[in-house]
C-alpha atoms as an extended CHARMM CRD file, in Angstrom:
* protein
*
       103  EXT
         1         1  UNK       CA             37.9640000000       20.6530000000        7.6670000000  PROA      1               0.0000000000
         2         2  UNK       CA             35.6630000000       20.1400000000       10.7330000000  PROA      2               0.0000000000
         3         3  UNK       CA             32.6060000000       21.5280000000        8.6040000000  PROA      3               0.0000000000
         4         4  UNK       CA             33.1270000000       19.0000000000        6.2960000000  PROA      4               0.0000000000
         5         5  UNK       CA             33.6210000000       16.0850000000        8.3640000000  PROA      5               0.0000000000
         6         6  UNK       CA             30.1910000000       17.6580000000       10.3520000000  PROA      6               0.0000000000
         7         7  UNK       CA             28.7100000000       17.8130000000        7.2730000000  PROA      7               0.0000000000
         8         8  UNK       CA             29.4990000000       14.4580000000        6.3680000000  PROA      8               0.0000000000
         9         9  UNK       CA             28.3600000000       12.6600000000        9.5210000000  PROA      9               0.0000000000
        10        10  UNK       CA             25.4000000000       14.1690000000        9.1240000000  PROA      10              0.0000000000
        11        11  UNK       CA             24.8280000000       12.8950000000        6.0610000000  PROA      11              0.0000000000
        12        12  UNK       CA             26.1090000000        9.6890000000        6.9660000000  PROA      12              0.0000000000
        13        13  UNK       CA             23.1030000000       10.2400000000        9.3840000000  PROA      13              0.0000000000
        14        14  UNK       CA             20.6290000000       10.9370000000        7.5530000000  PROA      14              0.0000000000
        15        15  UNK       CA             21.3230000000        8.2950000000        4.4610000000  PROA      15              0.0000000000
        16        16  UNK       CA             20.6980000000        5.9880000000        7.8790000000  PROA      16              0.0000000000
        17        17  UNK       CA             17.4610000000        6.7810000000        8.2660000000  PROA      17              0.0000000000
        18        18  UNK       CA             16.3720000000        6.7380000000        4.9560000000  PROA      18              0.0000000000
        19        19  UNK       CA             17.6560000000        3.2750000000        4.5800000000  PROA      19              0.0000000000
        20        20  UNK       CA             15.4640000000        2.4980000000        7.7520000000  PROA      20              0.0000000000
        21        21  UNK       CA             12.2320000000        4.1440000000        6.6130000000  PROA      21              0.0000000000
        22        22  UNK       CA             13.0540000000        1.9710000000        3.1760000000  PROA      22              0.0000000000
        23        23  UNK       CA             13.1460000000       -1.0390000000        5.1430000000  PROA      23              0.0000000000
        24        24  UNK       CA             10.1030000000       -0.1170000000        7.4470000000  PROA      24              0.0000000000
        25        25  UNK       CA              7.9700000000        0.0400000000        3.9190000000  PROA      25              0.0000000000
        26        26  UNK       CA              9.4910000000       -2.9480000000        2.6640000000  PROA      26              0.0000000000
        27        27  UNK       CA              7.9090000000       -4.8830000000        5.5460000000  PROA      27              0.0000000000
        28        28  UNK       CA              4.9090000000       -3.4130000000        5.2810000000  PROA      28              0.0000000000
        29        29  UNK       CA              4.6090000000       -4.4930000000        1.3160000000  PROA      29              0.0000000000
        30        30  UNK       CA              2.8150000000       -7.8480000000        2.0010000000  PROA      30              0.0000000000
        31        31  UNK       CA              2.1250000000      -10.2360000000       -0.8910000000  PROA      31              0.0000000000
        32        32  UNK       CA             -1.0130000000      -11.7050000000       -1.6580000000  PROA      32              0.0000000000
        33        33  UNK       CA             -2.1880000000      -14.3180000000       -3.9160000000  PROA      33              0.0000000000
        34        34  UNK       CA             -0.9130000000      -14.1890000000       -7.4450000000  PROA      34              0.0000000000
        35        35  UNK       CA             -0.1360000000       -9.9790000000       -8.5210000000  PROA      35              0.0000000000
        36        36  UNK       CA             -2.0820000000       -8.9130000000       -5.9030000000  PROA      36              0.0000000000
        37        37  UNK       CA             -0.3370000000       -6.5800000000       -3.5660000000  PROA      37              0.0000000000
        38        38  UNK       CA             -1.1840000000       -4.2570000000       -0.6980000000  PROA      38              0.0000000000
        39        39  UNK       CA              1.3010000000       -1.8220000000        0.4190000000  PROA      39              0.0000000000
        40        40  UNK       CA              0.6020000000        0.4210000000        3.8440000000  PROA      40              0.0000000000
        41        41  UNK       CA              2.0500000000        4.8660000000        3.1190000000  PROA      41              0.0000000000
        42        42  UNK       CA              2.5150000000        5.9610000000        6.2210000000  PROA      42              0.0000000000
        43        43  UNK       CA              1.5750000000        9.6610000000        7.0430000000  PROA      43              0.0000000000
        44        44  UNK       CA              4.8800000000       12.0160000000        6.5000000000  PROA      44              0.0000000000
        45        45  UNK       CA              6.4920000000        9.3680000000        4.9200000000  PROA      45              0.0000000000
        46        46  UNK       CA              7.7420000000       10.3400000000        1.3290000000  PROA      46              0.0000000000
        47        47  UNK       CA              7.5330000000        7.9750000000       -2.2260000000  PROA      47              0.0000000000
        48        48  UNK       CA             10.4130000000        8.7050000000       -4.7920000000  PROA      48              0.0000000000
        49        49  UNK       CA              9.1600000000       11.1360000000       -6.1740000000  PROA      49              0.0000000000
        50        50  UNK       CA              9.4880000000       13.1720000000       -2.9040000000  PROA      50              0.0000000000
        51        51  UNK       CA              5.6150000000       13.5260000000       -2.8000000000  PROA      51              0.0000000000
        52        52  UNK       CA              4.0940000000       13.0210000000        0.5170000000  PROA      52              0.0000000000
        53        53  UNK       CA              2.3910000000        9.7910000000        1.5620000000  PROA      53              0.0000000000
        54        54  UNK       CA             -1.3170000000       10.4410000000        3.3700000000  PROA      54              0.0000000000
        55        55  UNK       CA             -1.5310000000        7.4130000000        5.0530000000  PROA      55              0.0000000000
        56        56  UNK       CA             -3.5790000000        5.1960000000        3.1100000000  PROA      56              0.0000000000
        57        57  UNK       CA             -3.2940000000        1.9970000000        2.0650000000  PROA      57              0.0000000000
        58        58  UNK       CA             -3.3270000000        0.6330000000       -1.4490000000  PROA      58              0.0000000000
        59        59  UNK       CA             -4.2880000000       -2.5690000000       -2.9970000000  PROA      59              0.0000000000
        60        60  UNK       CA             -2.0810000000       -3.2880000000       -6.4540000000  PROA      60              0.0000000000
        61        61  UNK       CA             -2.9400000000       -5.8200000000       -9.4200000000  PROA      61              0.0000000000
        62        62  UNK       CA             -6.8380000000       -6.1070000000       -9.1960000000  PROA      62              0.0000000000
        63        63  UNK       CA             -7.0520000000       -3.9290000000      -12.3080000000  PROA      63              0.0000000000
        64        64  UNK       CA             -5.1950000000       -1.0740000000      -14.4560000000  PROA      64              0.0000000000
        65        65  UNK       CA             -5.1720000000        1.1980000000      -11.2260000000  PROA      65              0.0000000000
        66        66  UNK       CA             -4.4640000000        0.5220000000       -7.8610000000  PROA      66              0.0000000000
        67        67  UNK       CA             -7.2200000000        0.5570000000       -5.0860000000  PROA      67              0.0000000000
        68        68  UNK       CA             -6.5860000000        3.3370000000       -2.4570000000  PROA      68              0.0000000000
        69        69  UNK       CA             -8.1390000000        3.9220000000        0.0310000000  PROA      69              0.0000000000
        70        70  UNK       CA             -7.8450000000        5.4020000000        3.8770000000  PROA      70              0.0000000000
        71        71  UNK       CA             -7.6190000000        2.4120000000        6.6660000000  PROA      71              0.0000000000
        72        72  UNK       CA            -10.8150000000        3.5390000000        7.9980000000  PROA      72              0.0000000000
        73        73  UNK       CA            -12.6580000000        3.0910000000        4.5820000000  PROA      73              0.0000000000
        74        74  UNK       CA            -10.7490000000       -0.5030000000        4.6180000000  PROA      74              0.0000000000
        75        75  UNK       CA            -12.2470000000       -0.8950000000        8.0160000000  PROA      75              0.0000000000
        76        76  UNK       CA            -15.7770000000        0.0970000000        6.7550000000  PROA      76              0.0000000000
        77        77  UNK       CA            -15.6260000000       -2.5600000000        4.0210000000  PROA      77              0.0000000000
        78        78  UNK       CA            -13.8840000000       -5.2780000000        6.3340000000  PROA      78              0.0000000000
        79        79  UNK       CA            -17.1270000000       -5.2740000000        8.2400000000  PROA      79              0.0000000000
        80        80  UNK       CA            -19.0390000000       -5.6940000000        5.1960000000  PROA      80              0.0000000000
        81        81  UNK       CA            -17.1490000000       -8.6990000000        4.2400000000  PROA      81              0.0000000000
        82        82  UNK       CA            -19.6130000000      -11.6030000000        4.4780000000  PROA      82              0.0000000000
        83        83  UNK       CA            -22.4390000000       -9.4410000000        2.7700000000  PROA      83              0.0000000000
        84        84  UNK       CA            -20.0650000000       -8.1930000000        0.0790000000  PROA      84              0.0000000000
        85        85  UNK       CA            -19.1970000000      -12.2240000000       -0.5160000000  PROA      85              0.0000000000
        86        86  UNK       CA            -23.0620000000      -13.5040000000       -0.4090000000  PROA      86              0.0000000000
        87        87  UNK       CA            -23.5340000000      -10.7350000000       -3.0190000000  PROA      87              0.0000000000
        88        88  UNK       CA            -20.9540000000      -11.8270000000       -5.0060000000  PROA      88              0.0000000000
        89        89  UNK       CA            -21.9480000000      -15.9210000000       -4.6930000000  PROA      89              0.0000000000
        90        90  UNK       CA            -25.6250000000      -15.1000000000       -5.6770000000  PROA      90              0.0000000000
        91        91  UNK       CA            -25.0620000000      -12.2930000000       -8.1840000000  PROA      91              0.0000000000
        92        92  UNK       CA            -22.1830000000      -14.7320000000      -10.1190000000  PROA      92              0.0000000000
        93        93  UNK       CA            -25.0700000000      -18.3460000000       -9.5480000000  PROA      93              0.0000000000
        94        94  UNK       CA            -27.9710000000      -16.3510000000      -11.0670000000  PROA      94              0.0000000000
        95        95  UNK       CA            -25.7330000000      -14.7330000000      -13.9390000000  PROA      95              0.0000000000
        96        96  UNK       CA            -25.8880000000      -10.9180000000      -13.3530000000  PROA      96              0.0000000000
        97        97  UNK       CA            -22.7800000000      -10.5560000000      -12.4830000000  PROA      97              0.0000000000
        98        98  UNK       CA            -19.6890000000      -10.5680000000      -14.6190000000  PROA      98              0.0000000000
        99        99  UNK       CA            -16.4340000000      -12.5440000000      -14.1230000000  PROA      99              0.0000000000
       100       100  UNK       CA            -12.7380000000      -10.9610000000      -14.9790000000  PROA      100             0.0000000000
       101       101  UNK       CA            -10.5440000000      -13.5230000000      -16.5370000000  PROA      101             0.0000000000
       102       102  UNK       CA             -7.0830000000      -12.8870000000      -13.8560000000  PROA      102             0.0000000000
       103       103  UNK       CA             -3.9720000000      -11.9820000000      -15.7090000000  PROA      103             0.0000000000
């Protein structure tokens, strides 16, 4: 009878944590404008499929697939933020750039 009870505090224990890591990566799903989302996979953290996260970060709604990418990457194109828009501006006033209608 003592295994049992053992058994089941540790379960007890361990259904805990797993409702804590849920709730960590809850908070960590922020909402954008419109569909957009970005959610944060922390490294050794596990989606339900019990595959391993590897700490990236993923943007959700900008198109059939979601946009993954390490933080550093982010970082890289965080820095190129103003270019990246002045491209945009000019390539969308002169007409060689495309427009996607948002869904």
């Amino acid at each position: 009878m003592a295994i049992l009870q053992d058994q089941n505090a540790a379960l007890r224990l361990q259904l805990a944590q797993l409702h804590a890591e849920n709730d960590a990566l809850k908070v960590k799903a922020i909402r954008g404008n419109g569909h957009v989302v970005v959610k944060a996979r922390p490294l050794g953290g596990v989606d339900s499929k019990g595959e391993p996260f590897k700490g990236n970060v993923g943007v959700y709604g900008l198109g059939r697939y979601p946009t993954t990418l390490y933080a550093s990457q982010w970082l890289k194109i965080l820095t190129l933020a103003d270019t990246l828009r002045q491209v945009c501006e000019d390539g969308l006033a002169d007409g060689s750039l495309a427009t996607k209608e948002s869904d």
